[in-house]
C-alpha positions in Angstrom: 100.0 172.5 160.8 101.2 170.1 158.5 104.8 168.7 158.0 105.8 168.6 154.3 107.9 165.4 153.3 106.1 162.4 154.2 103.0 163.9 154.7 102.1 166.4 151.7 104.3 165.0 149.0 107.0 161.8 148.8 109.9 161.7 151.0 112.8 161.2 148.7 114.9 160.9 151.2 118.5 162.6 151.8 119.2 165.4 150.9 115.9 165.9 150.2 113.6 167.9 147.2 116.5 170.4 146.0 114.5 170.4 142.3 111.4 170.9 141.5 110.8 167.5 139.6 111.4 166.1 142.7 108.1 167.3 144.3 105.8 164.6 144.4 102.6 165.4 146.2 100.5 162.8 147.1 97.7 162.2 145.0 94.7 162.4 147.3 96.1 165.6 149.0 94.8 168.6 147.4 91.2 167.2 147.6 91.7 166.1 151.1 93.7 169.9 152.3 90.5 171.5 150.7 88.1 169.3 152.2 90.0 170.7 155.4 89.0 174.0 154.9 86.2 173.8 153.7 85.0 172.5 157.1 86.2 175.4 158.4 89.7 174.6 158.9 92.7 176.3 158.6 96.2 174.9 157.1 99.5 176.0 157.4 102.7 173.8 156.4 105.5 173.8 158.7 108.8 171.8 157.4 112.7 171.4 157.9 114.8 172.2 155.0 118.5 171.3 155.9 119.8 171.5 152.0 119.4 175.3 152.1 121.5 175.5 154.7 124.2 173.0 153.1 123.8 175.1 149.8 122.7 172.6 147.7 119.5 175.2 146.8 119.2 178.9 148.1 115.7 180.0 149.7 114.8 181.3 146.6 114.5 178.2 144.8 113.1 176.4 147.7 110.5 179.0 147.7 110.4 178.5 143.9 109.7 174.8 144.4 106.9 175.5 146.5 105.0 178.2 144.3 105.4 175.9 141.1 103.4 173.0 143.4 100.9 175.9 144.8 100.5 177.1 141.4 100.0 173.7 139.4 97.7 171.8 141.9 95.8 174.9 143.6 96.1 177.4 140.5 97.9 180.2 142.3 99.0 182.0 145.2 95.5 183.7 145.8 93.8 180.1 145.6 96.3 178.1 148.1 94.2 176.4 151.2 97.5 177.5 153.1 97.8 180.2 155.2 101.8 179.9 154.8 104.7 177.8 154.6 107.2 177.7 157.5 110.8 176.5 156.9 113.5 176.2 159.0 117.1 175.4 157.3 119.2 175.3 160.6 119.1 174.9 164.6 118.1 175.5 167.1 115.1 176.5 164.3 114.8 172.3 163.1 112.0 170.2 164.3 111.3 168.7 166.8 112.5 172.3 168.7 109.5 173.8 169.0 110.8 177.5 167.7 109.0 176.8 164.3 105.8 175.4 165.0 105.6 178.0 168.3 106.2 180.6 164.9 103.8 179.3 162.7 101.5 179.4 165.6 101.8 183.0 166.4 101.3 184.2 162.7 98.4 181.5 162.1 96.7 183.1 165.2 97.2 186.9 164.2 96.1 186.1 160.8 92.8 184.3 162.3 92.5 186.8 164.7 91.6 183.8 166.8 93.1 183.6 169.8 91.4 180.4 170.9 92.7 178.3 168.1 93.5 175.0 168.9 96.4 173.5 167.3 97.3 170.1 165.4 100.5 169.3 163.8 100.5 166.6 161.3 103.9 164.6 160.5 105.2 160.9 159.4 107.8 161.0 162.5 108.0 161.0 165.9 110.7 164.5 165.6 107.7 166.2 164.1 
């Protein structure tokens, strides 16, 4: 699992990415997320998103955001290394509560069909 600000793209801060222009991933991450996989890895990004929930963008253009980064740097949906993106906008959901990542968990694990998967999460901050 992999945190989003900080770790995939820039951290701009408060309030944090509420445009797409704002998305800045980091420029060795695609090769590094496919390198990932191609080990036989799986990837699944789990993030807060507190501006939805203070209105300052609905999910849809969060989800917007996100599919305009999948699209440009992995060419599409059906070619993403990520098995899904995980938000949470509002407690008790928020990192470091473990409600999200136990979610993203779950799903990772029926999608695998793996119930022995072992579990990393990846962040910039100790509330990861």
């Amino acid at each position: 699992l992999l945190d989003r600000d900080g770790v995939l793209n820039q951290d701009v801060g408060r309030p944090g990415v509420i445009r797409a222009e704002q998305f800045k991933p980091f420029p060795a991450v695609e090769k590094q997320v496919k390198r990932w996989i191609q080990a036989g890895h799986y990837a699944a990004i789990v993030t807060n998103q507190k501006a939805v929930d203070r209105g300052l963008l609905s999910r849809k253009e969060l989800d917007d955001i996100h599919q305009v980064w999948i699209d440009t740097s992995f060419g599409g949906k059906q070619n993403s290394p990520f098995l899904d993106i995980y938000v949470a906008t509002k407690e008790p959901f928020l990192k470091p509560s473990p409600h999200l990542i136990l979610r993203a968990i779950k799903a990772t694990q029926s999608f695998t069909d793996n119930i022995g998967l072992r579990t990393i999460l990846i962040g910039d901050s100790a509330t990861d």
